[in-house]
ZAVOSE-42411 format. One record per residue (C-alpha): residue in three letters; x, y, z. Coordinates in steps of 0.25 Angstrom, whole numbers, padded with zeros to 4 digits, always signed. Example, Ala and Ser with C-alpha at 12.3 -4.5 7.8 and 13.67 -1.06 7.14 Angstrom:
BEGIN
ALA+0049-0018+0031 SER+0055-0004+0029 
END
This chain:
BEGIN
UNK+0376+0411+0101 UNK+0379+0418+0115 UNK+0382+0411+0128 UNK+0366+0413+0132 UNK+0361+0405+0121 UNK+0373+0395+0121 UNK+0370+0391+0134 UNK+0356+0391+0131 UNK+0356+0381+0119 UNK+0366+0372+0129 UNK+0353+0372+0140 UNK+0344+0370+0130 UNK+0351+0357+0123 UNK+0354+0350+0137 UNK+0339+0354+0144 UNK+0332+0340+0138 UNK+0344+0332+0145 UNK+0346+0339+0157 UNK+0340+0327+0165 UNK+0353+0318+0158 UNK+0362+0325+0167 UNK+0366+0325+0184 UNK+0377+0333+0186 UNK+0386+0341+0178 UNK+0403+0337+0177 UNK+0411+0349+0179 UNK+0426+0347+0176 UNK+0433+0361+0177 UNK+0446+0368+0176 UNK+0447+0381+0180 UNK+0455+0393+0183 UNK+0454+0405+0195 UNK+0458+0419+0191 UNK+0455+0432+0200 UNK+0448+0421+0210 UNK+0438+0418+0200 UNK+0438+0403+0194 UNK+0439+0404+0178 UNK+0433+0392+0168 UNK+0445+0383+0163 UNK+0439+0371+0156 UNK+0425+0365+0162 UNK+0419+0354+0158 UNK+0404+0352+0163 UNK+0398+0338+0158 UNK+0384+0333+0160 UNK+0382+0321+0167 UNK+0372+0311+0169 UNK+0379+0308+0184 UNK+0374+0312+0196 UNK+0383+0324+0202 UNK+0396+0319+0212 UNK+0396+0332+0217 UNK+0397+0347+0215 UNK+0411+0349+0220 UNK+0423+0346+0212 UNK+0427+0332+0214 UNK+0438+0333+0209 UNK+0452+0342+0203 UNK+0462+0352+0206 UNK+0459+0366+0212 UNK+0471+0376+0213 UNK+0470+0391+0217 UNK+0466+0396+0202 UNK+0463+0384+0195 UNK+0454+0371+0197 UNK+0451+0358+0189 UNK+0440+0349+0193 UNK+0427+0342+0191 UNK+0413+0341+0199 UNK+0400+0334+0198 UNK+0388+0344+0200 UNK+0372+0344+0198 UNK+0369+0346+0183 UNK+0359+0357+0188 UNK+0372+0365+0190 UNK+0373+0366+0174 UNK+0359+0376+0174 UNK+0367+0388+0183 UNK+0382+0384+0174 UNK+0374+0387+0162 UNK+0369+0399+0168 UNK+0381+0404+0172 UNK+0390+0402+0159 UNK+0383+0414+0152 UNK+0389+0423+0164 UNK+0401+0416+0163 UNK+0405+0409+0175 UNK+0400+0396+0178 UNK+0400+0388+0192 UNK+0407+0376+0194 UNK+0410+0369+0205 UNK+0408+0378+0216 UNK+0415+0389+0209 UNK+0411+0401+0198 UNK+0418+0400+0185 UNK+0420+0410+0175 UNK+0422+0408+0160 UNK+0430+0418+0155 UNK+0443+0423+0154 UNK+0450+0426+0167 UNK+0456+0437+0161 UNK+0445+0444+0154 UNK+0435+0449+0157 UNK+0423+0441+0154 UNK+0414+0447+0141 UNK+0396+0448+0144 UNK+0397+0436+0132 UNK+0408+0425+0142 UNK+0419+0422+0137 UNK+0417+0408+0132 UNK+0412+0404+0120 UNK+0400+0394+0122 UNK+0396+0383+0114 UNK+0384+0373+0114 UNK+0386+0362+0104 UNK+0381+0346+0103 UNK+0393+0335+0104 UNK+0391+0323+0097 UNK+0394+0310+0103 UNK+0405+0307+0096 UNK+0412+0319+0097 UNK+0411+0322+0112 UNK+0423+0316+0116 UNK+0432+0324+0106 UNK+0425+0336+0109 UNK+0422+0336+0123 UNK+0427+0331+0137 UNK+0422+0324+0147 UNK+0410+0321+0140 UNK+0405+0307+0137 UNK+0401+0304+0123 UNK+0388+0308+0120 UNK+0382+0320+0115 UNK+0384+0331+0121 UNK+0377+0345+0123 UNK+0390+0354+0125 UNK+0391+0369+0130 UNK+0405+0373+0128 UNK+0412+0387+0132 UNK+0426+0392+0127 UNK+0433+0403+0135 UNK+0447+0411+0137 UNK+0461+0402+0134 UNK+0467+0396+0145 UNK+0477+0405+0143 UNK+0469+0416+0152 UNK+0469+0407+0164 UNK+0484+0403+0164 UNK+0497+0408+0159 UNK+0507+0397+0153 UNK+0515+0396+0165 UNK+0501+0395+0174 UNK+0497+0383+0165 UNK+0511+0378+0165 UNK+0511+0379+0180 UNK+0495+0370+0180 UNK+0502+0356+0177 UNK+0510+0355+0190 UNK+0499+0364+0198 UNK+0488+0353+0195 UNK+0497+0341+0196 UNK+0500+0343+0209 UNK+0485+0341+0213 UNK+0478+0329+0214 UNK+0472+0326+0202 UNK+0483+0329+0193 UNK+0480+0338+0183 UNK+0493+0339+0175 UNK+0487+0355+0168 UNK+0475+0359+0163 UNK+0475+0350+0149 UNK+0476+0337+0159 UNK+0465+0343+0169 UNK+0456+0347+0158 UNK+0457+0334+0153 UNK+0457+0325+0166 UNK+0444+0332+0169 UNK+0436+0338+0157 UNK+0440+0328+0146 UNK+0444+0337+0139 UNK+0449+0332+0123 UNK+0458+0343+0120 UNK+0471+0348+0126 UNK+0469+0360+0133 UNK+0482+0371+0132 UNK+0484+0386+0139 UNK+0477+0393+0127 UNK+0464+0383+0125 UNK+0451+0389+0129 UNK+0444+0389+0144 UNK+0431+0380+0142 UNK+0419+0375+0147 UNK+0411+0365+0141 UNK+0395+0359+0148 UNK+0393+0345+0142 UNK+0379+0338+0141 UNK+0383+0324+0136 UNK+0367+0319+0133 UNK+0372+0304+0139 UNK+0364+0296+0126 UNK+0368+0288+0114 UNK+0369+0276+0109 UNK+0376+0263+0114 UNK+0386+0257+0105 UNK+0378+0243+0105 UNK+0370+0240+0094 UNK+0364+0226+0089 UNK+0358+0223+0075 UNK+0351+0211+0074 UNK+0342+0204+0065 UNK+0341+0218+0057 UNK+0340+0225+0070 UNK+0348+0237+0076 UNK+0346+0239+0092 UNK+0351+0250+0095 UNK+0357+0256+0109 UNK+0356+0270+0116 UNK+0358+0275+0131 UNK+0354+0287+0137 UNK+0355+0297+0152 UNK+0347+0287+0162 UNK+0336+0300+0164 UNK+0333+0299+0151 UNK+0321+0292+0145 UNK+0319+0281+0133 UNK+0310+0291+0126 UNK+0319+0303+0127 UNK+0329+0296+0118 UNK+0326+0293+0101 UNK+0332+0284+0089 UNK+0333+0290+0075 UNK+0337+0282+0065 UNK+0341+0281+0051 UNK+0340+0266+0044 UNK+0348+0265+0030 UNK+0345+0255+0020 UNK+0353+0258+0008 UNK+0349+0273+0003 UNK+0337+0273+0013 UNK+0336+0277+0028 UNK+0324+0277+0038 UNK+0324+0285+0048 UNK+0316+0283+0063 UNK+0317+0289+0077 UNK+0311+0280+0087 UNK+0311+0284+0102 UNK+0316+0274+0113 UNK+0306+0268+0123 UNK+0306+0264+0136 UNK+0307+0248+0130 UNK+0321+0254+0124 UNK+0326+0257+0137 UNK+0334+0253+0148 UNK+0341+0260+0159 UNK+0355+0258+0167 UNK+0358+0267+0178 UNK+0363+0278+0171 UNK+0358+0275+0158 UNK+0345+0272+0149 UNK+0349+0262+0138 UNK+0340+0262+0126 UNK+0339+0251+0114 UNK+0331+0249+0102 UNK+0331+0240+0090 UNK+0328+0247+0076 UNK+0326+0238+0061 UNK+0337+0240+0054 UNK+0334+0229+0043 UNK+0343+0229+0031 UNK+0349+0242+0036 UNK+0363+0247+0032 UNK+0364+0258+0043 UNK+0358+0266+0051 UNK+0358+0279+0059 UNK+0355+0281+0072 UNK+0352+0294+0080 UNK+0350+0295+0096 UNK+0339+0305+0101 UNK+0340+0309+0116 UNK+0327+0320+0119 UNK+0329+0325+0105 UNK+0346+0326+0105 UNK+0353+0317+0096 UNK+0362+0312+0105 UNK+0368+0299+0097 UNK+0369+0294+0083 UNK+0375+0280+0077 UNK+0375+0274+0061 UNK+0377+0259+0061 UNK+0378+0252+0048 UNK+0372+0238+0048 UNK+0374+0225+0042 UNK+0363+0223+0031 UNK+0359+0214+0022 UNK+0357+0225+0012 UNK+0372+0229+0012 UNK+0386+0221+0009 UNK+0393+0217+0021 UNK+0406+0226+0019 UNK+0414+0216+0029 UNK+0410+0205+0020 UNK+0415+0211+0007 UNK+0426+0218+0014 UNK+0433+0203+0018 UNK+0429+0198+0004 UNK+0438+0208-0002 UNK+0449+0204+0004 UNK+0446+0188+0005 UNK+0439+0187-0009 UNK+0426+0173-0009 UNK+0428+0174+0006 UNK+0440+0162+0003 UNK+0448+0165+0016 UNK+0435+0166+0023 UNK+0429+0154+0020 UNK+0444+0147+0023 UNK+0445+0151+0035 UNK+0430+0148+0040 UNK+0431+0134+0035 UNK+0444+0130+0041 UNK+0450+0115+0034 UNK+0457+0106+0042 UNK+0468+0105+0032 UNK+0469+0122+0030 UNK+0477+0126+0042 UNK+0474+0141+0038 UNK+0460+0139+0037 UNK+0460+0135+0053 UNK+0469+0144+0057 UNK+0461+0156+0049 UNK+0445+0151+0055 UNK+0445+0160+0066 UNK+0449+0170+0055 UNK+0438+0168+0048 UNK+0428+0168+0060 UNK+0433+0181+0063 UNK+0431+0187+0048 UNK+0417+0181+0049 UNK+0413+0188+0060 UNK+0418+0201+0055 UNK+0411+0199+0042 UNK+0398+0198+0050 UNK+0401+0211+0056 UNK+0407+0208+0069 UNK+0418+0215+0077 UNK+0429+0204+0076 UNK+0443+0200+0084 UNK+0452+0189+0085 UNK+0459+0184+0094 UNK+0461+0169+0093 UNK+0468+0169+0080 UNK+0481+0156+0079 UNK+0493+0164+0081 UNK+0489+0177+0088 UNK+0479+0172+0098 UNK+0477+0182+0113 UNK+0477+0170+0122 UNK+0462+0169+0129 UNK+0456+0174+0117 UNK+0442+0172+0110 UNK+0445+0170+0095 UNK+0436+0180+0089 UNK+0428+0191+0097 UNK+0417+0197+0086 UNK+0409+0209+0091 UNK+0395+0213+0086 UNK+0396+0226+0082 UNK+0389+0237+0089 UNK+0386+0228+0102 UNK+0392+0221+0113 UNK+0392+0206+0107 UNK+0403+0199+0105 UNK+0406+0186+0098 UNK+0417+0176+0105 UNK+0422+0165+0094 UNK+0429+0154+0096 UNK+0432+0150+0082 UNK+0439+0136+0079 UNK+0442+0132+0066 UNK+0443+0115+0065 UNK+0444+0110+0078 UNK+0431+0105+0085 UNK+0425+0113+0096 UNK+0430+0109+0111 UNK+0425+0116+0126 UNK+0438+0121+0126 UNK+0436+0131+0115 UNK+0423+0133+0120 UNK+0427+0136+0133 UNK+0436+0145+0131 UNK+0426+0154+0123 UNK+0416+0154+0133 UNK+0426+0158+0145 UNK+0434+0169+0137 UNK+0421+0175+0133 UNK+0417+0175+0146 UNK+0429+0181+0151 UNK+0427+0193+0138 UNK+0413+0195+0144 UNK+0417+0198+0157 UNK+0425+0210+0150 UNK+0415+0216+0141 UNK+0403+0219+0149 UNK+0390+0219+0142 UNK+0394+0211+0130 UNK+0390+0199+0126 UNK+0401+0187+0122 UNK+0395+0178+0112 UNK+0404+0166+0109 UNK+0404+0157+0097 UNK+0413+0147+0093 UNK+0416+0145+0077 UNK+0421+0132+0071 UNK+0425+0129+0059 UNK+0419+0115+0060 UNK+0407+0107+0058 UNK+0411+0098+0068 UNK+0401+0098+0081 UNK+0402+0092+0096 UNK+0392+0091+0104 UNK+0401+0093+0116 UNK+0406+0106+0111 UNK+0391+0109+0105 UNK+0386+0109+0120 UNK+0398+0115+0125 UNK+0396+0127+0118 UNK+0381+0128+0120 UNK+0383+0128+0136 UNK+0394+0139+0134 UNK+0386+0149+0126 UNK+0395+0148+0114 UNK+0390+0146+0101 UNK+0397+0138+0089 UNK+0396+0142+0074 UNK+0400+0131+0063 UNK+0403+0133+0047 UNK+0388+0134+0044 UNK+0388+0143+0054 UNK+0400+0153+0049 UNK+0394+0153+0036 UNK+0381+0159+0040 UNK+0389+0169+0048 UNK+0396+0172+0034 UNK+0382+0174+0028 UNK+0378+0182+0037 UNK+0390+0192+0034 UNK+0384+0191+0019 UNK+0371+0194+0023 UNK+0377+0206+0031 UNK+0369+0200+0042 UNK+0374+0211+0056 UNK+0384+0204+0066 UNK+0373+0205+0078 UNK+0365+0193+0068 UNK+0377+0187+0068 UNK+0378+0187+0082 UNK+0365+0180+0084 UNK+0370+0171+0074 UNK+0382+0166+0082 UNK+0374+0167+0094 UNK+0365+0156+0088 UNK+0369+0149+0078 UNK+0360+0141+0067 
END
């Protein structure tokens, strides 16, 4: 494919989201020969931000070589487009060729243009100064740096460009100070320039099954609309799948300043897994699998523990501490924690005897795929005080402060059947929750009935 119709398909693949994008940021190195400025390494990313300004902001310029970066209007990118089949290009003020400063430059350029699709998850390795989502890339390979500088020239860049203010220590530092850029960059790699179009839409690490329920979690460019955006799915139960594509409504949205957050809730009963596929105006822009908790399949953390603690004997010690078994007591918050874990939570100790932080909440379990977190107090023999209870409330407290937008759930799990009213009261005015034997024994059921950690959740939460 010529440099015409390469540049063609790359218009032609950013022109339904051109309204995403405010201004373009230009990060540049380049090179002066003959009192012409050459391309070096450009990065030109598509962003969602309103332009700074349209003159450098910031960098290093020298008599026959500049590194730098501005913010222009993204109605610049029509007439850089235009100009890259001429090879030269304008940026910041200043015409740039692509070529070779040596050569003569061929009817057909000297670069070697590409226009490609980077996944999400790939855009960091591949690309710099990109954010990671799916990104519509036109990429351009030209001469060896070897043309622009001789080995004692680049030798002599290092202490050239550390005498300026930033400090660049040589073009492999510059390069990546400015561009990103996720590869070293020596005297013989190629000259470049690459224009991104990040298509800023995926979906949101949180996710909440409940009650054989999946809500699901995406975000888009604030300038789009629910409507422009689309769920494909693919629902597996055993050997069979069903497949939907839904649109998102205006009742699945809402909006931040910057952003248009968007949920929905699909019925996922006795699913094992499923697929999930994000439209954005027709562009596949995200995808996800999750593999549930069903009441169909064997819960694989259950049968794991009881290969390596056969009848659950160890389990079932440690959960139902005796006064006269020292190791029991010693082993119950132990045991709360493996019970957790069995019922698919993220699990941590840090109030085991012996090797305890100082300030610490015994057991931190977190709800996969969402920003819940269990905080348990767990005490083996000894009857509940405000003391304990206390100290859960105000550590947990203190945690949230830390963790923004997640919520603290705290529980307290006791090993015995003794009840105060005092304490009963207590812990209703402080929002924390008590579980008792009965109580740890549903919770085991519940990780036999492969029941998912979020139904646990509202378990815990309230108790019957």
């Amino acid at each position: 494919m010529g440099i015409l119709e390469t540049v063609s398909a790359f218009k032609a693949r950013v022109k339904p989201f051109r309204d995403v994008w405010k201004s373009i940021d230009a990060r540049m190195i380049l090179c002066k020969h003959g009192g012409d400025w050459y391309n070096v390494l450009t990065s030109l990313r598509f962003s969602p931000e309103k332009p700074r300004n349209q003159k450098v902001l910031e960098g290093v310029e020298l008599s026959n070589f500049l590194v730098g970066r501005a913010s222009v209007r993204f109605e610049l990118i029509d007439s850089v487009l235009d100009e890259i089949p001429k090879s030269i290009v304008t940026l910041a003020s200043r015409k740039v060729r692509l070529g070779d400063p040596k050569v003569p430059t061929p009817p057909e350029g000297s670069y070697r243009w590409d226009s490609r699709i980077v996944e999400r998850e790939y855009v960091g390795r591949l690309l710099g100064n990109v954010p990671p989502f799916r990104t519509i890339a036109l990429e351009g390979w030209g001469p060896s740096l070897q043309q622009f500088w001789t080995h004692t020239e680049w030798d002599m860049m290092e202490p050239r460009l550390l005498a300026q203010d930033p400090h660049y220590r040589g073009i492999p530092d510059a390069a990546r100070s400015l561009m990103g850029a996720p590869y070293s960059i020596g005297l013989g790699a190629s000259s470049g320039m690459t224009i991104l179009a990040p298509l800023y839409a995926c979906f949101e690490p949180e996710m909440e099954l409940k009650g054989g329920a999946l809500t699901v979690r995406a975000s888009g460019p604030s300038t789009a609309s629910p409507k422009d955006f689309r769920l494909a799915t693919t629902l597996w139960t055993g050997a069979t799948d069903r497949r939907r594509t839904d649109r998102f409504s205006d009742g699945d949205a809402s909006a931040t300043e910057d952003r248009l957050l968007l949920h929905t809730t699909i019925e996922v009963p006795d699913a094992q897994s499923i697929d999930l596929l994000l439209l954005f105006r027709n562009e596949p822009v995200d995808t996800q699998t999750y593999v549930l908790p069903s009441r169909l399949m064997e819960n694989a953390r259950l049968r794991t523990h009881a290969h390596f603690d056969l009848n659950f004997d160890r389990l079932n010690q440690y959960l139902t501490p005796k006064r006269e078994d020292t190791r029991s007591i010693d082993g119950f918050e132990v045991g709360v924690a493996w019970l957790f874990h069995l019922c698919g939570f993220e699990v941590v100790n840090y109030g085991i005897k012996g090797f305890r932080l100082g300030n610490e909440i015994d057991i931190l379990a977190f709800a996969p795929f969402s920003k819940s977190i269990l905080a348990i107090e767990a005490t083996a023999w000894d009857p509940l005080n405000a003391d304990k209870l206390t100290k859960l409330r105000r550590r947990a407290d203190e945690l949230s402060q830390i963790l923004a937008g997640y919520e603290i759930h705290t529980t307290v799990v006791a090993g015995s059947d003794l009840k105060y009213e005092a304490e009963e009261s207590e812990a209703k005015n402080l929002g924390i929750t008590i579980l008792r034997p009965a109580n740890i024994r549903r919770l085991f059921e519940m990780a036999q009935e492969n029941v998912s950690a979020h139904d646990v959740l509202e378990y815990v939460r309230f108790p019957r």
